[in-house]
Structure formats: structure tokens, C-alpha cells
N, C-alpha and C positions, 0 to 999 in steps of 0.2 A: 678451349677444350672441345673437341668435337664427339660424338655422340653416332653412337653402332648400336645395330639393333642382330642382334643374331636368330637365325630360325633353323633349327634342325632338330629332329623328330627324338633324336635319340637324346636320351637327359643328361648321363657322362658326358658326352662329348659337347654337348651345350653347356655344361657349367663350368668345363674345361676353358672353352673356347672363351667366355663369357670373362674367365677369371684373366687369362692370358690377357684381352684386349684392357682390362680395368687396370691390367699394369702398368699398360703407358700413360694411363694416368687420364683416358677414356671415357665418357657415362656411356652405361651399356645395361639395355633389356634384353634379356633369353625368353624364346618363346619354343615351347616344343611342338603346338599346334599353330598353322600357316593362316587360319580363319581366324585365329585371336591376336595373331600379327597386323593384319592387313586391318583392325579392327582396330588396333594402336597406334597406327602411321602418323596417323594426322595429330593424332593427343601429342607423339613421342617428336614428332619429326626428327629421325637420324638422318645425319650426314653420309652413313655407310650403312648397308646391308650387307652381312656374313648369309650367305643361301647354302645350303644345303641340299644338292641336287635332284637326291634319290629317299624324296619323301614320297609316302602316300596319298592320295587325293591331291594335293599340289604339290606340284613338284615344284626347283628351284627354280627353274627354266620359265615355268606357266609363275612362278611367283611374281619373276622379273617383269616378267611382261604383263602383267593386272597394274603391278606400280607403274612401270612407261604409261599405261594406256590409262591411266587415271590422273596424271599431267602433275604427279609428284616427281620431283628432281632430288635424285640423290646417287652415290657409288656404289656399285653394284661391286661382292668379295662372291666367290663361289666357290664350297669347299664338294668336293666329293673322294671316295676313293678311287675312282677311277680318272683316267684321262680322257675318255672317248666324247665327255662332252666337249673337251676346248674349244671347239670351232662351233659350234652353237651356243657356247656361255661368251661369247665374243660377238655374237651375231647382237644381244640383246644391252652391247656395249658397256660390258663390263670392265672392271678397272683391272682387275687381278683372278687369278686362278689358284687355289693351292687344296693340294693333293693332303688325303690322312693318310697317316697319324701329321699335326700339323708339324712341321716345321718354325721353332720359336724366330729364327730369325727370317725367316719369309713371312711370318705373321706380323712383324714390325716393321715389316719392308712395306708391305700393304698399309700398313697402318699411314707410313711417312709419307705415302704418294697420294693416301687419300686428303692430307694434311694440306699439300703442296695445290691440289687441283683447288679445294676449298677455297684456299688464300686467293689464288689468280682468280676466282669467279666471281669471290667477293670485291673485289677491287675489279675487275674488268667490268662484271654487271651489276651494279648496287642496286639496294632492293629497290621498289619504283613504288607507286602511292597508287593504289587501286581503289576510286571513291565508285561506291553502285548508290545510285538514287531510284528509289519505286515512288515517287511521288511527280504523279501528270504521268508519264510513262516508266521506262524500264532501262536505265541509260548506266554505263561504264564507263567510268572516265579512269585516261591511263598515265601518272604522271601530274603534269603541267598542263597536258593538252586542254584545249577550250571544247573541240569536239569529242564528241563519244562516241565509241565503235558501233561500227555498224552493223546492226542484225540483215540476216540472209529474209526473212519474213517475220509478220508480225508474231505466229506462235512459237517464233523460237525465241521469243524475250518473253514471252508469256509463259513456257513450260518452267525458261530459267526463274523467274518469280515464284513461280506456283513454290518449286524446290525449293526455293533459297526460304521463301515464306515458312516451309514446313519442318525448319530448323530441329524443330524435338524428336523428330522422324527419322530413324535411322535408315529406313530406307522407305520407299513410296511406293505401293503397287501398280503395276501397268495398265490395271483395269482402273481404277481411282483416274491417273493423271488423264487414259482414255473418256473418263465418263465427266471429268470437270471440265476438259478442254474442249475435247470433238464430241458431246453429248446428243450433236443430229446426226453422229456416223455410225454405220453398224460398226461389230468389233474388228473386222478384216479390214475396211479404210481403215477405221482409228487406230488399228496395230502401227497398220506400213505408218500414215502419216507421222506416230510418233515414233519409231525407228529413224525414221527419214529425218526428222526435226531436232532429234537426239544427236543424230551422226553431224548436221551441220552445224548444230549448238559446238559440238565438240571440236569443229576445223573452225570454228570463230575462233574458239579461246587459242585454239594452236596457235593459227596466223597471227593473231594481237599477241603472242607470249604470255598470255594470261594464264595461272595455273591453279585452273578451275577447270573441272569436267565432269561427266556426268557418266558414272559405269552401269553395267548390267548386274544383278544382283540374282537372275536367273526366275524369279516372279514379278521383279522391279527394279527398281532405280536408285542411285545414290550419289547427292550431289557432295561432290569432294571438293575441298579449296584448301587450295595448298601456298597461296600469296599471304606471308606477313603481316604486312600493313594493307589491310583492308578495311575501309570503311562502308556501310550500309547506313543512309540515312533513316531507315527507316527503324532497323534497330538499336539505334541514337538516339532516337523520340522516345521507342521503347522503356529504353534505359534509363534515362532521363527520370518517365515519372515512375517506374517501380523503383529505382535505388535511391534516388537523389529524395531525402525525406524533408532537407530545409535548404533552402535557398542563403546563401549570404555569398560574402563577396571574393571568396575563393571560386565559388561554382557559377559565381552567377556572369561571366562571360559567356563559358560554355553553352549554358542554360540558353541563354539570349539568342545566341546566335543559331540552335537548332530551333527553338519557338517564332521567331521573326522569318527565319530562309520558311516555310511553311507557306508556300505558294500555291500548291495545289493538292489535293486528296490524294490517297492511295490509287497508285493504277488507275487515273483517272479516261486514260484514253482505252482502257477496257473496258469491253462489257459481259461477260461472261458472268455467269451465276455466281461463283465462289471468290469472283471480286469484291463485289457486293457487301459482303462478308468481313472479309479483311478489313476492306475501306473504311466502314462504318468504325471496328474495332480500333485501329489507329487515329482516326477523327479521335475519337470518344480520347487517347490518350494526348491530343494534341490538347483538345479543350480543356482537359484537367491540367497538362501542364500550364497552360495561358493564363487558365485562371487564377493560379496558384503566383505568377508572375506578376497579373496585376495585382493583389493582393500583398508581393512584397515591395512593388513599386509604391503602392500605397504607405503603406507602412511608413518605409523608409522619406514619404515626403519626393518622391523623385518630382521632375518637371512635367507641367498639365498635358503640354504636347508628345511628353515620348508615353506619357498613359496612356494618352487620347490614341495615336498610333498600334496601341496592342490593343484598346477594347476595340476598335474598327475593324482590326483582323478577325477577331473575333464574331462579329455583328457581320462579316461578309458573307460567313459561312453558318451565323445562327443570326438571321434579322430580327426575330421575333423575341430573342432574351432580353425579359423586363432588365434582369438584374445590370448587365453592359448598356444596354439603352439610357438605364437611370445614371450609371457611372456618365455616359458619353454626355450627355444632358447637364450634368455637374459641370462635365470637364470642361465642355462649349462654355460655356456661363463662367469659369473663372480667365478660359483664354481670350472670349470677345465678347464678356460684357452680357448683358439684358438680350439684346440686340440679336446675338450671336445664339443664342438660349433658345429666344423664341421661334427663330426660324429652324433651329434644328427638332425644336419639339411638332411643331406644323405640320413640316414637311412627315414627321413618323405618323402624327394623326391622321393626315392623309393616308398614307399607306398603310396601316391599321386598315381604315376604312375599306378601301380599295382592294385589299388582300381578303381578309379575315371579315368583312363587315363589322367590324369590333369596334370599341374605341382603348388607348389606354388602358393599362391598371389602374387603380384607384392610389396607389403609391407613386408613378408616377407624374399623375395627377396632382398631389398632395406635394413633389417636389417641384413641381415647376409653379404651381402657386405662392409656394415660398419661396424662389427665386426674383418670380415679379415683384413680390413686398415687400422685400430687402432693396 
């Protein structure tokens, strides 16, 4: 079944049109205004666009071309009553033209050809696996590949972050991503830089095929992602610990394997202020989810060494947490004995020392005591 999206100003002939395409058995949204269109693209993603040329404030022509220039792919129908657009509804590579009042059977003609293009695209280019990582940097992997595309400089993986971070945001003001990114420019550098770094964000995704882009919103920005299968590590972690409420052993590969890949921080090789920010916020859900992992590791009895391995992960990026210290302290002690125990406690008394002038908690103090007289 493929899926039409109709936009023309006038409601008769959009419920018209609307009813005609559901015949062939179609899913179809009618939209009479073009801002509440282009506002459903991405929710609706249709296969075909029905335009209607000769609206107000956007016309069909300027509709077409916001979707081309927003790196959405789909079949462009353009209906007007007159003919004098053809050669420019053609220009912006349309599939079909058809004149009102419609014609039922050139309305199914369109219909069969946009059926036909579909089929060949799907089978000529199947959809490709777009994994983004924001942890240590800001990388795109496309496919199978081992490398990730390559950014033109470094703010143009950084503004893409900033956006892609600001997910609830329908769109981002131009002064915001100026004052978080280039906050030592006045506003005339920071304008051009971020026109300049928008446009070549925008010939990266080209040149990869990636279909992702970033439009103008006329005060700001809006980032569009129009790829399928798209994965973000980052909002995988996310995920993770606000929906997943219990771990057991349907989820808990998944689990695993986003809690353990946790190799480095948010945007670690940033430094900009509203890094900062982020980074800490996602730590803070890495740590809950880990925690929450040893704890079913525990439970369940798993093996001393694959615990021992997630409380170390842990202790890399918080040294100071009694409560992993005391776990790791256990753990040593049941993997290598007395022996094993005391050297790992030492060597933390040390460092205590050394760091903090501290010594120990009195807990675990009170476990490694009863370690040795066992």
C-alpha cells in the first residue's frame, strides 16, 4: 500500500481528491494548509505528494522544493488548472501533471506509475543502516562500513549534535545555536559561520545519501531525518533506562550490549559549554543503568568475573564510589582468594590517601576485616 499526502487550499477539491486516491485502496492525508503539511512529512512519510500549485503563501512549486531541499524522497502529482506551470513542475522532478477538474482515469495513471517507481527503488536501493554515535565524538556510520563519514570541520559535527541533542525542539533559534557554538563571535561572524557550516552539514549528508538535513525555519533551524533505520547511541542509553523498568532475559542482551559498548562520555572530544551539560546528563543515565545491571547480575548469581568487569567500568569513571569499591573488593576475594583481596584493598588505601588524604569508609573497612578472618 503506498501512502499520498494531498495539499490544496481549497477543501472541495481536497476531499475530492483525497476520496478518489483512497480508492485505489491508498492511505491518504488532506491537508488545506502547506505549514501543517510540511509539519506532517516526517510523522506521515508519503510515498507521493498531490500539490496544488496555485496556493497562497506556498505555493506547489516552493512546496516541492522545501521537501527536495530538506533531503526527503518522495513523488512529486501536481494538480493545477492551468497548464502554464508544466515546464517548471517538471523542473523540480515531478512524476506526473494533471489539469482540474481531475480526470478519474489520469488520476490512476499517476497513481500506477508512482506504484511502479516505488517497487524499482525499493529493490534497486534497499534501505541502508544508519548507526550515529555521540560518545568520544560525533561519527555516522553508513551500512557495514568500518569508517564514518567524514565531517568538512569540526563545528559541523558539533552543530549536527547540538540539533540532533535537541530532539523536543521543533526548531532551534539561530541566535541559541550562535551563542552555544561561537559564543567568542560577534553576531555577524557567528551568522556567516553558521550559514557556512549549515550549508556544508547539508552537501555532507548529500554526497553520503544520507537523508538528513538541516532547513531554514526563517528565525532558525530544523533538523529533518528522513533515513528509516536509524540508530543513535545515545538515545539507546536513553531509552534503556527511562522505559526498560526490569531487566530479565528477554531484554537483557540488549541491555548489555548498550551498558558495556560505553567506552567513552558524551561528546567527549568537545569542549564547549553546553557539552558539559549533556555529558554529565547522560553519564548520570549510564551509571543508573550499570547499576541497575549489577544488581540483576547479582541477583541472578551470574559469574564473579563478568560482575567484576561492569563494577570496573564503573569505578573508571566514578573511583571514589564506596559502594562498587566494596562490590569489587568482594568480587577480588571470591576470584583470587585472601591474596587477591588484599592487594586490591592497598592498593585503593593508597589512593584514598594519595587523592583525597582520606582513608576508607568504615564499611569497607568492616568488609575487608571480615574477609581476612574467614
Amino acid at each position: 500500500m503506498i501512502k499520498a499526502m494531498v495539499v490544496d487550499d481549497e477543501t472541495l477539491t481536497n476531499d475530492h481528491i483525497c476520496e478518489l486516491i483512497r480508492d485505489t485502496g491508498a492511505e491518504v492525508e488532506g491537508y488545506t494548509n502547506p505549514h501543517e503539511a510540511l509539519d506532517n512529512i516526517m510523522r506521515f512519510k508519503p510515498d507521493v505528494l498531490f500539490l496544488d500549485i496555485e496556493m497562497p503563501e506556498i505555493n506547489g512549486l516552493q512546496f516541492a522544493e522545501m521537501v527536495n531541499s530538506s533531503g526527503y524522497e518522495c513523488e512529486i502529482v501536481f494538480i493545477t488548472a492551468y497548464n502554464q506551470y508544466a515546464i517548471n513542475a517538471f523542473r523540480v522532478n515531478a512524476i506526473d501533471y494533471l489539469l482540474k477538474p481531475i480526470i478519474i482515469e489520469e488520476l490512476y495513471s499517476s497513481i500506477e506509475r508512482v506504484k511502479k517507481r516505488r517497487f524499482l527503488n525499493s529493490n534497486v536501493c534497499p534501505n541502508k543502516k544508519i548507526k550515529v554515535s555521540l560518545f568520544g565524538g560525533v561519527s555516522i556510520y553508513i551500512g557495514d562500513e568500518k569508517k564514518p563519514i567524514r565531517w568538512t570541520t569540526a563545528k559541523s559535527a558539533e552543530i549536527f549534535a547540538f540539533m540532533l541533542l535537541g530532539k523536543d525542539d521543533k526548531e532551534i533559534s539561530k541566535w541559541r545555536l550562535m551563542n552555544e557554538v561561537w559564543p567568542d563571535k560577534d553576531k555577524e561572524k557567528a551568522d556567516v559561520n553558521l550559514r557556512s557550516t549549515i550549508s556544508r552539514l547539508n552537501k555532507t549528508f548529500r554526497e553520503n545519501s544520507i537523508k538528513i538535513s538541516i532547513i531554514s525555519t526563517g528565525n532558525g533551524y530544523k533538523l529533518l531525518i528522513a533515513e528509516p533505520d536509524i540508530r543513535i547511541d545515545a538515545f539507546q542509553l536513553e531509552n534503556l533506562v527511562f522505559n526498560i523498568t526490569e531487566i530479565n532475559g528477554s531484554n537483557l542482551e540488549g541491555y548489555e550490549g548498550i551498558i558495556l559498548d560505553y567506552k567513552y562520555m558524551l561528546l567527549e572530544d568537545f569542549n564547549s559549554d553546553w557539552c558539559y551539560f549533556e555529558r554529565e546528563n547522560y553519564h548520570r543515565y549510564f551509571l543508573n543503568g550499570a547499576r541497575k545491571l549489577v544488581k540483576y547480575y547479582k541477583d541472578i548469581n551470574a559469574e564473579p568475573i563478568k560482575i567484576l568487569r561492569l563494577v570496573e567500568l564503573i569505578i573508571k569513571y566514578e573511583p571514589y564510589d564506596e559502594e562498587m569499591r566494596e562490590n569489587a573488593l568482594m568480587l577480588h576475594y571470591r576470584i583470587g582468594g585472601i591474596k587477591k583481596a588484599e592487594k586490591y584493598y592497598n592498593e585503593y588505601y593508597e589512593m584514598m590517601e594519595n587523592d583525597l588524604q582520606m582513608e576508607p569508609s568504615a564499611s569497607i573497612k568492616e568488609l575487608y576485616k571480615h574477609i581476612l578472618n574467614n
